[in-house]
C-alpha positions as a Markdown table, in Angstrom:
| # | Residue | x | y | z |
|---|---|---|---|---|
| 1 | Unk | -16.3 | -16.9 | 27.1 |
| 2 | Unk | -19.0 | -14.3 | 28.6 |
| 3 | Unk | -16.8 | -12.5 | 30.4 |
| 4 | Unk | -19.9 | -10.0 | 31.8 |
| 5 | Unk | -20.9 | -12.9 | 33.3 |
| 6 | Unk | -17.9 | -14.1 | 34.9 |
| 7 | Unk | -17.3 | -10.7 | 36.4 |
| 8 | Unk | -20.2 | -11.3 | 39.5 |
| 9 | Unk | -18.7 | -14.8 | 39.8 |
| 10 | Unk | -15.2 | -13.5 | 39.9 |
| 11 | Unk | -15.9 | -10.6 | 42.5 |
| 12 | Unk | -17.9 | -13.0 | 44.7 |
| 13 | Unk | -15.3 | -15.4 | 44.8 |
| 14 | Unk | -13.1 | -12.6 | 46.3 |
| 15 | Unk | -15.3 | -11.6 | 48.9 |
| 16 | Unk | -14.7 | -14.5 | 51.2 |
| 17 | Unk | -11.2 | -14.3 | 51.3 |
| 18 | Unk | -11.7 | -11.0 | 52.1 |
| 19 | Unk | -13.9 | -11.6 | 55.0 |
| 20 | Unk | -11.5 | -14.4 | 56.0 |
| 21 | Unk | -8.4 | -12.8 | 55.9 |
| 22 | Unk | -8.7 | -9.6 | 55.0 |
| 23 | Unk | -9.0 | -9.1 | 59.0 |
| 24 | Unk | -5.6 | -10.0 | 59.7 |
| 25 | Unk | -3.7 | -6.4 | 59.7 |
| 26 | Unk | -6.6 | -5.4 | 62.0 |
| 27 | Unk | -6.3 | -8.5 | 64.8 |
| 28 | Unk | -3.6 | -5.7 | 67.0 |
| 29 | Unk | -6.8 | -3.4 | 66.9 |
| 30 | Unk | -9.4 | -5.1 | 67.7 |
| 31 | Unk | -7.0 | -6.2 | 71.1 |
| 32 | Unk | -6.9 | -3.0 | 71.8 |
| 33 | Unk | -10.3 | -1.9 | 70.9 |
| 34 | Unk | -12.0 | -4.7 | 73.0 |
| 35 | Unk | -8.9 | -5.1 | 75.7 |
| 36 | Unk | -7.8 | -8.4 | 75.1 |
| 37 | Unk | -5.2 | -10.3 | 74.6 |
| 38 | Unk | -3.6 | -11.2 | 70.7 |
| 39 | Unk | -4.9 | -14.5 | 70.8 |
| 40 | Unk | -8.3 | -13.3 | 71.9 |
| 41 | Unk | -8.6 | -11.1 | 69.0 |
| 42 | Unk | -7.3 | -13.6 | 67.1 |
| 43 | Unk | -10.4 | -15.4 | 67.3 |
| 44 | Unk | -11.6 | -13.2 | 64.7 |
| 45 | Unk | -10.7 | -15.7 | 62.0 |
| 46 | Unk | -11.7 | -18.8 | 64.3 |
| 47 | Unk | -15.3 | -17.7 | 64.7 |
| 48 | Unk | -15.5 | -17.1 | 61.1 |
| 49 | Unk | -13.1 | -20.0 | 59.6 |
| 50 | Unk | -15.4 | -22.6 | 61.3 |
| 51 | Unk | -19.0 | -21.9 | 60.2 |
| 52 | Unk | -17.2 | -21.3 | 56.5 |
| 53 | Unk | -15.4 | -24.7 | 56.5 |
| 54 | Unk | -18.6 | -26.9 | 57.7 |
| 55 | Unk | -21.5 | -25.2 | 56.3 |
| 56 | Unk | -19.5 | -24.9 | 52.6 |
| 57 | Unk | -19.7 | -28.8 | 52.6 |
| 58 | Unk | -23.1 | -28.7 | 52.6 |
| 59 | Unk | -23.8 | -25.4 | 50.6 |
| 60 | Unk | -23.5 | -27.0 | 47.1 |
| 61 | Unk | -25.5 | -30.2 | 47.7 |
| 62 | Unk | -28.1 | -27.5 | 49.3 |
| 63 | Unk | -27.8 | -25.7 | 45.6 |
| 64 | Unk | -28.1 | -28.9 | 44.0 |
| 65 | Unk | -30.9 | -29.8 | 45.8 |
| 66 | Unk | -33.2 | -26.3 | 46.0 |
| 67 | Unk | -32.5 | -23.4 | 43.7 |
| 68 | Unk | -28.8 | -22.4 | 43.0 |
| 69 | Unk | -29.5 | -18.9 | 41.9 |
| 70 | Unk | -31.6 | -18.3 | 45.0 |
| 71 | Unk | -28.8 | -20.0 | 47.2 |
| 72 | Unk | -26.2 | -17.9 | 46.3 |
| 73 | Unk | -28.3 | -14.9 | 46.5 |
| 74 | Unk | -29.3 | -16.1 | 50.3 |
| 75 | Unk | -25.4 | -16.5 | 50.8 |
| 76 | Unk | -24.7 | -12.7 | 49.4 |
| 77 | Unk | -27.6 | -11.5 | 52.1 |
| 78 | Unk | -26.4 | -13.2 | 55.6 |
| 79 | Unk | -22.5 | -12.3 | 54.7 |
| 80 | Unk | -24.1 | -8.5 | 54.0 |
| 81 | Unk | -25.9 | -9.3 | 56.8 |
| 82 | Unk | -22.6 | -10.3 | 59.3 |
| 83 | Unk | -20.7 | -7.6 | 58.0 |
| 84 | Unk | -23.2 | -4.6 | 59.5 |
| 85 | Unk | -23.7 | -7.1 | 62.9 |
| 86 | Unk | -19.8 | -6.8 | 63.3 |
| 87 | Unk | -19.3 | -3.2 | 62.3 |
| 88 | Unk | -22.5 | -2.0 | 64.9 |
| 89 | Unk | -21.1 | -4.6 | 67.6 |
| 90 | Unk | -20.8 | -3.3 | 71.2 |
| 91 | Unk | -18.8 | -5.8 | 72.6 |
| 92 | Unk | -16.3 | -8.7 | 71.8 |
| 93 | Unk | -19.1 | -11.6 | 72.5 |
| 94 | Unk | -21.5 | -9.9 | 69.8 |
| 95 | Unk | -18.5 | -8.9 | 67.3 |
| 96 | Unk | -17.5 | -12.7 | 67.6 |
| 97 | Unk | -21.2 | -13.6 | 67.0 |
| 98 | Unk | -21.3 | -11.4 | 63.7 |
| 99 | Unk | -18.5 | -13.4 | 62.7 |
| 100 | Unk | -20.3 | -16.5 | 62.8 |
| 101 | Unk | -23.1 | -14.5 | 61.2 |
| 102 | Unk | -20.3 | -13.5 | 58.0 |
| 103 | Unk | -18.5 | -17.0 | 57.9 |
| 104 | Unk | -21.8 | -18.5 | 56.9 |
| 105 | Unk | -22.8 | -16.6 | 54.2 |
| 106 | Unk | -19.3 | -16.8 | 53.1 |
| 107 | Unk | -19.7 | -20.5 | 52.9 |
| 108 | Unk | -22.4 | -20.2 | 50.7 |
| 109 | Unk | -20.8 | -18.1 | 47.7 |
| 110 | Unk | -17.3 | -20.5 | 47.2 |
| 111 | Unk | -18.3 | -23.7 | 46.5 |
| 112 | Unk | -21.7 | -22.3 | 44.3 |
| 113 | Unk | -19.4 | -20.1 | 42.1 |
| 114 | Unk | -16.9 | -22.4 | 41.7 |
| 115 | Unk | -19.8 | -24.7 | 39.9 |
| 116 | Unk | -21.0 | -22.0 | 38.0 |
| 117 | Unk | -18.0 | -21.4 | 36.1 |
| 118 | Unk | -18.4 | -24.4 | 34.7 |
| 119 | Unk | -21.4 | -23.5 | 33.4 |
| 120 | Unk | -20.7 | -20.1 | 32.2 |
| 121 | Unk | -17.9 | -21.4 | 30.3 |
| 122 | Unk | -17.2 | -24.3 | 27.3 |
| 123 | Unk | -15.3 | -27.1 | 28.6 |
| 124 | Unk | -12.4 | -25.7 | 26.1 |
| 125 | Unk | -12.0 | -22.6 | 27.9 |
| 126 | Unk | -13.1 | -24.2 | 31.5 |
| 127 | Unk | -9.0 | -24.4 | 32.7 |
| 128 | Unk | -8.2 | -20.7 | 31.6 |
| 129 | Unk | -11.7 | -20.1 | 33.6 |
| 130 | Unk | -11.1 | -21.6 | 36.8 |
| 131 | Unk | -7.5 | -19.7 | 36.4 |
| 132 | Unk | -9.4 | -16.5 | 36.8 |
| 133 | Unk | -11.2 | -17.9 | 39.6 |
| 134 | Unk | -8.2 | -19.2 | 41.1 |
| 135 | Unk | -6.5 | -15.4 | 40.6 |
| 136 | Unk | -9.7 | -13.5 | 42.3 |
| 137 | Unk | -10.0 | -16.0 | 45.3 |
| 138 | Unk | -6.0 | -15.8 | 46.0 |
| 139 | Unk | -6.9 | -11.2 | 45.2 |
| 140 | Unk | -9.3 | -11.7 | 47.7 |
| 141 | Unk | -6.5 | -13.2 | 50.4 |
| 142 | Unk | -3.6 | -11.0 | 49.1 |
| 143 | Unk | -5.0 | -8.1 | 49.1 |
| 144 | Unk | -7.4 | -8.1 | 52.4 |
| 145 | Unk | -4.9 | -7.5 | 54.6 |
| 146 | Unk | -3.9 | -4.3 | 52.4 |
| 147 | Unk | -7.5 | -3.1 | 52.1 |
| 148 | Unk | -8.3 | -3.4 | 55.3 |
| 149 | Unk | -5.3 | -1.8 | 56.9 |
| 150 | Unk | -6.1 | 1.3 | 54.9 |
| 151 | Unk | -9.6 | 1.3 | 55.5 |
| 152 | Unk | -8.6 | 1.2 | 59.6 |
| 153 | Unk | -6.2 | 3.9 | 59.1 |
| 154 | Unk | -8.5 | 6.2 | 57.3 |
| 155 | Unk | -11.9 | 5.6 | 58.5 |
| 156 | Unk | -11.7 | 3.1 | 61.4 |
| 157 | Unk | -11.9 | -0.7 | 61.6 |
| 158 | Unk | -15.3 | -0.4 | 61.5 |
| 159 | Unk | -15.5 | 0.9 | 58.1 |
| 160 | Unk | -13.7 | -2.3 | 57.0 |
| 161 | Unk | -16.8 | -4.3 | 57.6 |
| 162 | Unk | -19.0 | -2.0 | 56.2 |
| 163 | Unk | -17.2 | -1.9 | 52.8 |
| 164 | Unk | -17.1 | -5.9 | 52.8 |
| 165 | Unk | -21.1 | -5.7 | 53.1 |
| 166 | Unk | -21.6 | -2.6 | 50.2 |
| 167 | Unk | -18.9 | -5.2 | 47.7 |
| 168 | Unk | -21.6 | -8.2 | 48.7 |
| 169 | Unk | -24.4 | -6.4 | 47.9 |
| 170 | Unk | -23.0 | -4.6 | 44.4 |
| 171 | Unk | -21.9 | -8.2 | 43.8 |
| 172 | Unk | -25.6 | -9.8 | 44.1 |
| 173 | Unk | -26.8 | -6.7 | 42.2 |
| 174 | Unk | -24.5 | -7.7 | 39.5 |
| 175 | Unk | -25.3 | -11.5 | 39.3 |
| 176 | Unk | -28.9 | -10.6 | 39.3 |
| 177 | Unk | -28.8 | -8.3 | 36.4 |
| 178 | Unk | -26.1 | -9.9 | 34.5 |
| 179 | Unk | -26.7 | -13.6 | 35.4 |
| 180 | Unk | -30.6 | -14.2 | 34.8 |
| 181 | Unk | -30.3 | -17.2 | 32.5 |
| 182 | Unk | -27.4 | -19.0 | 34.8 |
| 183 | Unk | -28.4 | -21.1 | 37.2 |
| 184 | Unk | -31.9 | -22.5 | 36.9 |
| 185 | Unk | -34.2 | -23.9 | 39.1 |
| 186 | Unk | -32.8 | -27.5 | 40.0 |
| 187 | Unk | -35.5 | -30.6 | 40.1 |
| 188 | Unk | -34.6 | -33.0 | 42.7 |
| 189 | Unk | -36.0 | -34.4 | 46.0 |
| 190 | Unk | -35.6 | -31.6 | 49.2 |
| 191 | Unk | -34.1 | -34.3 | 51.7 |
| 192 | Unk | -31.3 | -33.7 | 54.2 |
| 193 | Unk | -30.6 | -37.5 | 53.0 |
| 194 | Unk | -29.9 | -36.3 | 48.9 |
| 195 | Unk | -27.6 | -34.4 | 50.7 |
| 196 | Unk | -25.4 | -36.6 | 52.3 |
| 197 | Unk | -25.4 | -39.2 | 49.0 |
| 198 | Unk | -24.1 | -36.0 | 46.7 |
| 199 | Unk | -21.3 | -35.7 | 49.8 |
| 200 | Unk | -20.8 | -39.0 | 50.0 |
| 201 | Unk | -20.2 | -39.3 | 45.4 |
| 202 | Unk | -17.7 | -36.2 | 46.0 |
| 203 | Unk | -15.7 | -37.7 | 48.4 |
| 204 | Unk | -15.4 | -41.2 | 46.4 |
| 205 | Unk | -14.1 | -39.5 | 43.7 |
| 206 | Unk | -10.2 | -40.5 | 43.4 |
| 207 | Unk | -8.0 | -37.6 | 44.9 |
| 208 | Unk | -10.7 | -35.7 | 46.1 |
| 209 | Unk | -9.3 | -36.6 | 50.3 |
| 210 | Unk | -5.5 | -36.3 | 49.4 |
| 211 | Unk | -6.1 | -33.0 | 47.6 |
| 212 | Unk | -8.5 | -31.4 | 50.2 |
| 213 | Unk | -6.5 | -33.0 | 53.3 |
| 214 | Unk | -3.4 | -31.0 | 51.4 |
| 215 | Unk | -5.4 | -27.7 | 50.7 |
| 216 | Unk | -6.0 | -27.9 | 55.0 |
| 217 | Unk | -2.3 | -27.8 | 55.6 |
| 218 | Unk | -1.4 | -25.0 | 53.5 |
| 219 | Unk | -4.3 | -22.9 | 54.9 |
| 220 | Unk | -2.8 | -23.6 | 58.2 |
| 221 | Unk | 0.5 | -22.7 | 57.7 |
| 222 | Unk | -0.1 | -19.8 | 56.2 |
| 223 | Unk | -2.8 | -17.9 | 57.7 |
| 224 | Unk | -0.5 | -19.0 | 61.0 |
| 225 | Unk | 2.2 | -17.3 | 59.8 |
| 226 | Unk | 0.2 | -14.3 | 58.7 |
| 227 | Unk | -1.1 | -14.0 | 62.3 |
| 228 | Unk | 1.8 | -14.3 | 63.9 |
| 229 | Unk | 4.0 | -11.8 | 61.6 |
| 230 | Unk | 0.9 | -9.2 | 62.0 |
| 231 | Unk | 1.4 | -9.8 | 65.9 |
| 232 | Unk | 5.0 | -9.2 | 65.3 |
| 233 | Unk | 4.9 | -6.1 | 63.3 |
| 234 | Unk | 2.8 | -4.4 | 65.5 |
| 235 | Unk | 4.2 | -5.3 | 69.1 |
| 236 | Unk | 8.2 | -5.0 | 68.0 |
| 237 | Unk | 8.0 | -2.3 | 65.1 |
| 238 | Unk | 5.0 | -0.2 | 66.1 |
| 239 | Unk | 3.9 | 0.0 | 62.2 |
| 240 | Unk | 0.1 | 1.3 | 61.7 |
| 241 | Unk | -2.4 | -1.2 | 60.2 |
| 242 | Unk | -1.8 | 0.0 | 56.5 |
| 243 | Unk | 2.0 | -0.7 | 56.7 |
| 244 | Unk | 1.2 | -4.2 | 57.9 |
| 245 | Unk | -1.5 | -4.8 | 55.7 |
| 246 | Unk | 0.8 | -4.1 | 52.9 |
| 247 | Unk | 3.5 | -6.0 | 53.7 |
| 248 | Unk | 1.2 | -8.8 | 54.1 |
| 249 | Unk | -0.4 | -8.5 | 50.9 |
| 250 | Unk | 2.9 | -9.1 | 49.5 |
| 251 | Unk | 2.9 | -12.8 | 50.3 |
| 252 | Unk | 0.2 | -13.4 | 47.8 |
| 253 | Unk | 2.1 | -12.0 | 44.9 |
| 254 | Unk | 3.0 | -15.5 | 43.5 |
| 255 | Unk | -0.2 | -16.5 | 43.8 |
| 256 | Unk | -1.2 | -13.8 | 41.7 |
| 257 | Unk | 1.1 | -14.4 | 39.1 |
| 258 | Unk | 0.5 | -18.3 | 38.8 |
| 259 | Unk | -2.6 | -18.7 | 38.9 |
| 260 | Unk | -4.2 | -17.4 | 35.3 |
| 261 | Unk | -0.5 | -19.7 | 33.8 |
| 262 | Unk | -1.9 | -22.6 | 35.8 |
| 263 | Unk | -5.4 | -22.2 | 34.2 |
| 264 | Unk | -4.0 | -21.7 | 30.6 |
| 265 | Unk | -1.0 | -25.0 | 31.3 |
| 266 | Unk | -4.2 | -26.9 | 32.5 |
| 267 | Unk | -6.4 | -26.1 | 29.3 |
| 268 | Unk | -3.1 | -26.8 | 26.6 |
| 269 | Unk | -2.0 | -29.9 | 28.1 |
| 270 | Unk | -4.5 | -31.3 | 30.7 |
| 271 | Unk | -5.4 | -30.9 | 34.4 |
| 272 | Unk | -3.3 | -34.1 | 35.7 |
């Protein structure tokens, strides 16, 4: 395996957890900050959660269709480009709105990367790959919360955003420089229709409904739970962002641990 290429693919994979979650710790500051209620600031996650989940179904056909390489490059740009729009934002409305702004570039750096591996990688090593990928998307959830509860303590929420924007652009830098013969233009016709037959072969592929319909139910429970227990921390204990953020992070430890095993099990005796 290349492993120098891997790295921008790895890194990028963590940046949309880390946009996505990463804001949790903060939610009890941004209700103060903009005075409103938890589940007002809470929103946070909505407004970017929504444009991540329906745009990423049609980011890869886009790829397919068009030019990957400058895809994911476009995708690096508006989540740099959401992360600044939230930091400089003057009220809750336009903070919400660089959300939106973030969640979409987000949804166009999962899905893309995810495909790449594949072809950054031989098919023998492909399980032990998508391990790795699997370990820095569940880094990017587990240790958000941490990051950005230190960052708030230190330099200010703002600062959070700020640094989620610098790691997107260092990441596009990387995949430029290291990635140049990844990715090629792809032939094919530029119809919204290709678009919805390359959905429409995904989703008749066996398992592909049950698995994603069961991937929506953990995400729910747990970024629920998250919410709540930052809520609770803050409002009962009084602890600052960094405490919380680190006793959040802690939830993702497993995750950490099983997910190179489950790439290497997967490549020794077979993905079913």
């Amino acid at each position: 395996m290349d492993l120098k290429k891997l790295i921008p693919l790895y890194i990028g994979a963590a940046v949309g957890p880390l946009g996505g979650f990463g804001v949790v710790a903060i939610i009890p500051v941004f209700a103060k900050v903009w005075s409103v209620d938890f589940a007002a600031a809470s929103l946070t996650i909505t407004f970017y959660m929504i444009p991540f989940i329906v745009i990423q179904i049609f980011s890869g056909p886009i790829a397919q269709l068009f030019d990957v390489r400058k895809t994911l490059l476009a995708g690096f740009g508006i989540y740099t480009l959401g992360g600044i729009l939230s930091a400089l934002s003057g009220s809750f409305s336009f903070f919400l709105i660089g959300r939106v702004v973030q969640g979409t570039g987000g949804a166009f750096l999962t899905p893309i990367l995810m495909a790449m591996v594949g072809e950054v990688v031989p098919p023998r090593h492909l399980g032990k790959a998508m391990g790795g990928l699997g370990l820095a998307y569940t880094a990017g959830v587990t240790l958000g919360p941490a990051i950005s509860g230190m960052i708030e303590v230190r330099y200010g929420w703002q600062s959070f955003f700020y640094f989620l924007s610098v790691l997107s652009v260092t990441t596009a830098l990387f995949f430029m420089v290291w990635c140049k013969d990844v990715c090629p233009q792809t032939e094919g016709r530029h119809s919204l229709f290709g678009i919805f037959s390359l959905i429409r072969q995904a989703l008749s592929h066996p398992g592909v409904v049950s698995l994603s319909f069961a991937a929506f139910s953990l995400f729910v429970a747990y970024v629920g739970i998250m919410t709540f227990t930052a809520d609770y921390l803050k409002t009962v204990f009084g602890l600052p962002s960094d405490r919380i953020g680190l006793l959040l992070s802690l939830t993702g430890l497993s995750g950490l641990i099983m997910s190179p095993i489950a790439g290497v099990l997967g490549d020794r005796w077979g993905r079913h």
